[in-house]
N, C-alpha and C positions, 0 to 999 in steps of 0.2 A: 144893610149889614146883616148877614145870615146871625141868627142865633144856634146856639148851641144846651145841649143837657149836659151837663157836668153833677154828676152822683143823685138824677131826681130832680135838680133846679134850672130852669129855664135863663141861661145870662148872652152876653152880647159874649163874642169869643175873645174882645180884647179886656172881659173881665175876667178870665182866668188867669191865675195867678201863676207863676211858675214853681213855687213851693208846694203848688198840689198836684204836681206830677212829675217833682222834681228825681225820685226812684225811677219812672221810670226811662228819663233821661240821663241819670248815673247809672245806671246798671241794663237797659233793656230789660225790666223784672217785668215783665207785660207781655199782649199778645195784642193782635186787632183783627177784626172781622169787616170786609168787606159785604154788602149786599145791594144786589141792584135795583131799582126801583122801575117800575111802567105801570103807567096809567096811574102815577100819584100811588102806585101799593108794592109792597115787598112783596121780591121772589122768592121762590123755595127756603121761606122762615125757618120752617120745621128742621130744615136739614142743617141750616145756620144756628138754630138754637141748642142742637144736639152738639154742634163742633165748638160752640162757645162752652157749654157744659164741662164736654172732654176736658177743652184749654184748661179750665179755671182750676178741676179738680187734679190736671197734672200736674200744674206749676204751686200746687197748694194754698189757694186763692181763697179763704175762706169769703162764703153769700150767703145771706140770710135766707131763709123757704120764700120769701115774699118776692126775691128775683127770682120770679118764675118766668114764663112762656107769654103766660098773658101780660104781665105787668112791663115786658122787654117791648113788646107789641106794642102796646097802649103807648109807651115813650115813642116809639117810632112813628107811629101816626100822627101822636100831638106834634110831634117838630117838624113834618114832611108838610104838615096843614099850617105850621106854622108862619116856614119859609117859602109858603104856597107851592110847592113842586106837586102839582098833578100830572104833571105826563113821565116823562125819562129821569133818570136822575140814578144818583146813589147815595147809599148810606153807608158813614166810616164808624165802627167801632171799637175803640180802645180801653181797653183793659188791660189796670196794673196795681200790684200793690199799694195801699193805702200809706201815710207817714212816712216817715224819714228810716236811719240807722244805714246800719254801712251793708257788705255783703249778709250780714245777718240782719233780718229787716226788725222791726221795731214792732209791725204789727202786720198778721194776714189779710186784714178785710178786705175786703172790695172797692177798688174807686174805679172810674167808665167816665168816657167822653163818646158823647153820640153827635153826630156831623150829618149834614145833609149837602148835598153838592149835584145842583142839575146839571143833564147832559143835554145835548142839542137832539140827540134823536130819543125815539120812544120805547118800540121795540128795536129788537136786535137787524144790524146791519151787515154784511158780508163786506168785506176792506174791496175793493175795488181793483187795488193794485197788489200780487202779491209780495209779501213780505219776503228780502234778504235776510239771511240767517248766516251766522258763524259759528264755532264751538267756541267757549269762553274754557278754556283750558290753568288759568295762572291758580285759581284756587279749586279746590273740588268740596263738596258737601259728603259731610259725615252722616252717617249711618247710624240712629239711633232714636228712639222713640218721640226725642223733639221735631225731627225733621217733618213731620206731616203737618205741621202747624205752623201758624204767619206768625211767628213772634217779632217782638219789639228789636232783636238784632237781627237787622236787615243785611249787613255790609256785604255778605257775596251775592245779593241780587244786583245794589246798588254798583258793584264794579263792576258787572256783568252785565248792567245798562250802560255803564259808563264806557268800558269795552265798545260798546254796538255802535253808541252815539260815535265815540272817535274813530271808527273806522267805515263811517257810513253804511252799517246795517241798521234793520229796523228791528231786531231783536237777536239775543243771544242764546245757545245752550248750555248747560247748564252739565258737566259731570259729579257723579260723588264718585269716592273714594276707590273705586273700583275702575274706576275710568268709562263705565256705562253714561250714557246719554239719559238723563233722567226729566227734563224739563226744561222751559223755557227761562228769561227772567222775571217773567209776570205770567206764565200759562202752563198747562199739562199738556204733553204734545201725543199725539196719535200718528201712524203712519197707514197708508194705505199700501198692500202690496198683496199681488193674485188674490185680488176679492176679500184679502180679510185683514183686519186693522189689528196691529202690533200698540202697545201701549207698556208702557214699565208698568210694574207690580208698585204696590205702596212699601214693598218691603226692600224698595230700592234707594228709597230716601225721600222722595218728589211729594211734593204737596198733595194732602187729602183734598183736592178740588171741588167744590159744589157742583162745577159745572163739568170736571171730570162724571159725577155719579150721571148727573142730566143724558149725558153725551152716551152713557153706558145704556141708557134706556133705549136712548131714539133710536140706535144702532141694531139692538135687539128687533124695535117693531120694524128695521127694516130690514130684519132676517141679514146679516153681517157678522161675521164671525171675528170676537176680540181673543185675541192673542195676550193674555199678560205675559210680556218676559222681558229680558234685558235687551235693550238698545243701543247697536252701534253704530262707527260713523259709516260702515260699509250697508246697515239697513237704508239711510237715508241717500246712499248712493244707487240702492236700488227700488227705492219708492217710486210710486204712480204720484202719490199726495200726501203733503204735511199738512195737520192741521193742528194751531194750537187754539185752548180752551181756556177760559178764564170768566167768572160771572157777570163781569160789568162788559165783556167786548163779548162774550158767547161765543162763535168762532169766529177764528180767522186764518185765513190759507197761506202757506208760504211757498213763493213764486219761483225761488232761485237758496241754492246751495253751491258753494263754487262756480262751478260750470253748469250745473243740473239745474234743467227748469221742472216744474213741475205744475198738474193740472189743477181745476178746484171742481171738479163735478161733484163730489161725494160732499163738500164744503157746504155748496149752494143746498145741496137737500137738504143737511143736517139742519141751517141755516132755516129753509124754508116748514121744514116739521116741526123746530121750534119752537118756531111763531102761530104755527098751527096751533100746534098743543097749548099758547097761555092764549090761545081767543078761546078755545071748545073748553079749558076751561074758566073760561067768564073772568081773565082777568082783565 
């Protein structure tokens, strides 16, 4: 049985109690952080530790100075060593207000759950087959400075998975309010079209992605020109390549839009530069 950190103490997970995170199952008062793991170590921390910051100080999360960088770290490595994941894996964490009280909480502090969950590969793998896609149209995502952040109310990803599964796709898209194309239901989505990659703006509503920033690099060193702007369903009708983004899958290519098939050459490279970049640098 995986152990788990709950606020600093190392318990079996069916010793958590539901009264210590009972907030943020009444309210979604929380956020959670994804990170991937290879070769038994975290990816791009730095950039996970900076979007955990933003979270905490927007939703007005009070942390002591002592949750710092290092001390978030140190947790990470003792439970990854713990539950022996040295190769592929991930790591979940949840953050939410501490005590009880109703929509006025009772108190700010900090409570966190850290998760370890291995995966069967190491590094990053390119899907094989690509992915069906549909626009998930019933709800759209609002526009406003929660929107870049994985908070604890999840429900228009969760219908928008729920969407894909009942109609046999393998993922959804996602509109805000505007009726623009903003993302996947678990990825940042990129288009490929005459040499130069189209991706929504952050100021469109779509998740601050880790692996969105990543994907912004590789692109650069491979002299590719990023288009931030709004996305519609007539760009995706005339794309070369979809590709969506997300930390724990890296990319993945999508195969078919209605009728529209489409390729994955830019897929594989990104894919393969990757992997390059966490060996050169010695992860």
């Amino acid at each position: 049985m995986n152990k788990i950190i709950f606020n600093g103490k190392i318990l079996k997970e069916e010793n958590l109690m539901f009264n210590q995170f009972k907030r943020a199952v009444n309210f979604g008062d929380g956020f959670f952080e994804t990170i991937r793991v290879i070769n038994g170590k975290e990816m791009f921390f730095e950039d996970h530790f900076n979007r955990i910051k933003s979270g905490l100080n927007f939703l007005k999360i009070d942390y002591p100075n002592s949750f710092n960088f290092n001390f978030l770290k140190q947790e990470i490595h003792s439970l990854l060593e713990i539950n022996n994941i040295d190769a592929g894996g991930k790591i979940k964490i949840y953050f939410f207000r501490s005590g009880l009280g109703t929509y006025k909480p009772l108190s700010n502090e900090i409570s966190y759950v850290i998760e370890t969950i291995r995966l069967n590969s190491n590094f990053y793998e390119l899907n094989k087959k690509g992915y069906l896609v549909s626009i998930f149209n019933e709800y759209k995502k609002q526009i406003n400075n929660l929107s870049s952040f994985k908070t604890s109310n999840s429900l228009l990803y969760i219908l928008a998975s729920l969407f894909a599964e009942q109609n046999n796709f393998n993922d959804s898209l996602i509109l805000n309010e505007n009726n623009f194309i903003i993302e996947s239901s678990n990825s940042n989505i990129f288009l490929l079209h005459n040499q130069k990659i189209i991706t929504p703006p952050l100021t469109s509503g779509c998740i601050k992605g880790i692996m969105r920033n990543v994907i912004f690099n590789l692109l650069k060193e491979l002299n590719i020109e990023i288009l931030e702007r709004n996305i519609t369903e007539r760009d995706l009708e005339i794309s070369d390549e979809i590709i969506l983004t997300n930390v724990v899958n890296g990319i993945s290519w999508v195969g078919g839009y209605k009728q529209i098939r489409y390729y994955n050459n830019l897929s594989k490279k990104l894919t393969k530069k990757l992997n390059q970049n966490l060996v050169v640098n010695r992860i």
